[in-house]
C-alpha positions in Angstrom: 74.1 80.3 139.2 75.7 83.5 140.8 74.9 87.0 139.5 78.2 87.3 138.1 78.0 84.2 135.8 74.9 85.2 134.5 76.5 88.6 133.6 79.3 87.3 132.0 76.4 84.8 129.7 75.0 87.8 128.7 77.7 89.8 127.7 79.3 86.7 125.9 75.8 86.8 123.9 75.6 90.0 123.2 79.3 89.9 121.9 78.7 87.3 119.7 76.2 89.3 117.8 78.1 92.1 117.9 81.1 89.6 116.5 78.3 89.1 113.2 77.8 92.8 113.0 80.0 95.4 113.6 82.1 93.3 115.5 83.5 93.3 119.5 85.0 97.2 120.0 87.2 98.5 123.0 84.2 99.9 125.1 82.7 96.0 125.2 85.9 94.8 126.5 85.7 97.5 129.4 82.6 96.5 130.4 83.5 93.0 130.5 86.8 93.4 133.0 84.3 95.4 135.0 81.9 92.3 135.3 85.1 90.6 136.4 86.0 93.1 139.0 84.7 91.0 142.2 82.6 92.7 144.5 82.1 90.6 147.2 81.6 87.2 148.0 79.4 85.9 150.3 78.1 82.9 152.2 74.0 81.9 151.9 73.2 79.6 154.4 69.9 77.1 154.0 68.8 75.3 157.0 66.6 72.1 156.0 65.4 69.9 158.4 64.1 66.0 157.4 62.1 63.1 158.3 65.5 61.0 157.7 69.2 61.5 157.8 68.8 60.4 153.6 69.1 63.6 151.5 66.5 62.2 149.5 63.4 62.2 152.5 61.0 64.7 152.7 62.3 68.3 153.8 59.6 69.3 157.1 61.3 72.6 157.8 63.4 74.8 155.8 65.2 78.7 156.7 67.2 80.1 154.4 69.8 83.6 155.5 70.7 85.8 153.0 74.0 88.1 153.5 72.7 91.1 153.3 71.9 93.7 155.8 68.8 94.2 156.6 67.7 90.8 155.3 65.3 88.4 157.1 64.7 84.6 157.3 61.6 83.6 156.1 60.2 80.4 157.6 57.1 79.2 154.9 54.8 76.6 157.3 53.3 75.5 153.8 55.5 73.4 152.3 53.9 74.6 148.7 56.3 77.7 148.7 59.3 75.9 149.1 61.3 75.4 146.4 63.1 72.2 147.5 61.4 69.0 148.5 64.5 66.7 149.8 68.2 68.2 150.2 68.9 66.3 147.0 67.0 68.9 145.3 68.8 72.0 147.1 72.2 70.4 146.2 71.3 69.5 142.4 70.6 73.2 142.4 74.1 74.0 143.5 73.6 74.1 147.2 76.5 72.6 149.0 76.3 70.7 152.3 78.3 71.6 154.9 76.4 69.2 157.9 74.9 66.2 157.8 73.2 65.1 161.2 73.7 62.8 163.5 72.5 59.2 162.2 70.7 59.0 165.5 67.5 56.4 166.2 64.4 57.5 164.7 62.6 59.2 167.6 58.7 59.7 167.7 58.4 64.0 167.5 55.1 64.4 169.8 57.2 63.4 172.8 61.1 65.4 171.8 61.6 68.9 171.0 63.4 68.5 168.2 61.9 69.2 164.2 63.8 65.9 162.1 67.4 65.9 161.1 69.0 68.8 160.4 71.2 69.6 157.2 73.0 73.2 156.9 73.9 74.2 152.8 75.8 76.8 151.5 75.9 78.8 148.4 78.9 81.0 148.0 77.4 84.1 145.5 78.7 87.4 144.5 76.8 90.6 145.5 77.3 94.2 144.4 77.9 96.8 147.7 
């Protein structure tokens, strides 16, 4: 979930203890339009490659690119750090595909340079300036 929705969870639980208390004042309701005041939204882009054009094969290369400045793609060769297994996982987690590959021949790899079938995911999120 963006950073946004979890700031507006938070402030919805602290107001409802406040509600049990001393109840929600002016000041609270400040702070939430501020939460609501959109910084910016950007894109997040995950590049997963797989042993088949099936969301649910095994992910064999993954890059993810923040929007950020300054930020740089990590490529992890052990597939113990990643933290999706098969683009079905990536999208239950609210990545959204925005390519599928080609649903080309299988090909053997030790021959083509290519790395399996490419999927590109986004996640839109909000980030602070």
């Amino acid at each position: 979930m963006g950073v946004m929705f979890t700031k507006i969870e938070e402030w919805i639980s602290l107001a409802r203890e406040k509600i049990k208390s001393e109840g929600v004042r002016q000041n609270d309701l400040d702070q939430l339009e501020q939460i609501l005041q959109v910084k910016c939204s950007r894109q997040r882009l995950l590049y997963l490659q797989a042993t088949t054009p099936s969301i649910r094969s095994n992910v064999i290369g993954m890059a993810q690119h923040e929007p950020v400045n300054g930020a740089i793609t990590q490529i992890e060769p052990d597939t113990d750090d990643w933290k999706y297994q098969t683009v079905h996982d990536a999208i239950v987690d609210g990545w959204q595909a925005i390519f599928f590959p080609g649903q080309r021949t299988s090909f053997d790899d030790q021959e083509i340079d290519i790395l399996g079938y490419e999927f590109i995911l986004q996640k839109m999120e909000i980030y602070d300036e």
